[in-house]
N, C-alpha and C positions, 0 to 999 in steps of 0.2 A: 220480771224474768221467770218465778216460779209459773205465773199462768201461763206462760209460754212454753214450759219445759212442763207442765202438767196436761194443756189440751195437745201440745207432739205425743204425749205420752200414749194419753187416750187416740189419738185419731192412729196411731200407728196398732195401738190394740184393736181397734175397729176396722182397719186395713185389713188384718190377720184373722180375725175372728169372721168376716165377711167373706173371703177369698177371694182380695185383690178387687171386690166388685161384679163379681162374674155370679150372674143370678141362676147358672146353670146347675142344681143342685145334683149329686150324683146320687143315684140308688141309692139304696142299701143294700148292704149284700146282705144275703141272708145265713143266719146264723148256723154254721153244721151240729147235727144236736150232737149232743155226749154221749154217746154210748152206755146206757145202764151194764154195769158190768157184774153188779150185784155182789152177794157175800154169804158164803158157809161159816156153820158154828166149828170152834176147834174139835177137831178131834183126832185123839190119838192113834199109833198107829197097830196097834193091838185093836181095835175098834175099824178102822177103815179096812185090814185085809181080812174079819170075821164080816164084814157089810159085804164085801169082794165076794168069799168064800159063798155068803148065803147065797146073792145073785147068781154064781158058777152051779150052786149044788141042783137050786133051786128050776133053774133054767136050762139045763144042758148037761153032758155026762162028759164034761171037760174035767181036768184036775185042778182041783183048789188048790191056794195057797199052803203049804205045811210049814211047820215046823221045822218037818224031819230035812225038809231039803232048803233051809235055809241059813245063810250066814251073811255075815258082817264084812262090808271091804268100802273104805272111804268113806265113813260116816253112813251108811246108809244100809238097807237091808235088804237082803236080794233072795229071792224066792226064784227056785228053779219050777216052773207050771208043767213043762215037758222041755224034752229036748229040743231044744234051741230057741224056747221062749220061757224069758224070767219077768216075774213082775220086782219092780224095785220103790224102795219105800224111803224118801227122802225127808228126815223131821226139820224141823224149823233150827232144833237146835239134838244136837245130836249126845242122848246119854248112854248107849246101850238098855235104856228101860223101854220097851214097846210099850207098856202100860202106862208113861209117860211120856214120851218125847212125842210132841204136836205134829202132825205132818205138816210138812210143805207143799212138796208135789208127791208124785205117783210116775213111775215109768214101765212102758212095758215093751219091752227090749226086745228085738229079735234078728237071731242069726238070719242076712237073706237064706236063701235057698233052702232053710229047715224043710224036715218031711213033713211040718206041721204047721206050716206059716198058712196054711189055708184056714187054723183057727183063729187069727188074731184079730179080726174082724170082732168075731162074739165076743174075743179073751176084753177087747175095747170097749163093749156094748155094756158090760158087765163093769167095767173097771170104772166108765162114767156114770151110770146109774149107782154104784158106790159112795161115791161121793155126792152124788147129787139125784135120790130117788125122782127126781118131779121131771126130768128129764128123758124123752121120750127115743123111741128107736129112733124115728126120722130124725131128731133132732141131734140123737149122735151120731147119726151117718152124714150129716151137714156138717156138722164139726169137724168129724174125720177129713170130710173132704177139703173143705176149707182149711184143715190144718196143714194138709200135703202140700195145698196151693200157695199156701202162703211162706211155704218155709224156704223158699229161696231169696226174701225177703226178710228171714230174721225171724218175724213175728206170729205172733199166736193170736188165735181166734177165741171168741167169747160169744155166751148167749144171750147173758144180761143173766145168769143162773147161778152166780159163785163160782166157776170155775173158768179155767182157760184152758185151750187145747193147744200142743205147741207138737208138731212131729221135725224128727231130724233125722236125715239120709246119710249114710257114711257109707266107704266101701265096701264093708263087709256086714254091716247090722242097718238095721233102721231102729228110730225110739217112736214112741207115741207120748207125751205126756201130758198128766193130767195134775195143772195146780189149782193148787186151792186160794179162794182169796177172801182173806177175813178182813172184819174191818179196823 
């Protein structure tokens, strides 16, 4: 009785593991690769809008991030750049210390119809080579676009460079943002 109920055992394994007998092997599909999505070192957010501030000074006669025009609302820290675009500074973990609290992302917020939305192109160009020197004009202007396209999907685009680009369209603003992704 056991060799009976041990070669059913087996030929039914053999059944399964052959498929029924059918020598028809199917493909393989081929593997979609992973996405390198890559990773920035932390850094704080005293640190990311002086990186900001250099690329704006350094590159264009746009206004930098200040001090003077900045406050605090919902954990996060919001930098008025001109009227009707602020950059905003979101830490991982929120103390009130800019000289510690880690960033998470980065936003760069803007009123539609501002008298000045014709800079936020550069105010972007500047906000991603911030966080990520090695990253090139064309390659933020990919991202830009890819982030626009993607966003009525949800999702945010990446270069394989440490960061992700995510934009969101509301009534009255649009965001840009830029997270960071550590490991």
């Amino acid at each position: 009785m056991k060799k009976t109920l041990l070669c059913l055992v087996i030929g039914v394994m053999m059944f399964v593991v052959t498929g029924c007998g059918n020598e028809v092997k199917e493909e393989e599909q081929p593997q979609t690769p992973v996405q390198e999505v890559g990773a920035v070192e932390e850094e704080t957010a005293e640190m990311l809008v002086a990186k900001f501030n250099t690329q704006v000074v350094d590159n264009s006669s746009l206004n930098p991030a200040s001090e003077e025009y900045m406050t605090t609302h919902e954990d996060a820290y919001w930098y008025g750049l001109i009227t009707g675009i602020y950059l905003i500074v979101y830490p991982v973990e929120y103390t009130g210390n800019l000289s510690s609290d880690i960033v998470d992302y980065m936003v760069l917020y803007v009123e539609k119809n501002s008298e000045y939305e014709s800079n936020v192109n550069e105010y972007m160009e500047y906000l991603i080579k911030a966080n990520n020197s090695d990253i090139t004009t064309e390659e933020v202007n990919e991202l830009m676009t890819e982030a626009k396209n993607s966003a009525s999907n949800g999702t945010t685009v990446n270069n394989g460079k440490g960061i992700d680009v995510g934009y969101i369209d509301n009534e009255d603003n649009y965001q840009y943002q830029v997270i960071r992704l550590y490991e």
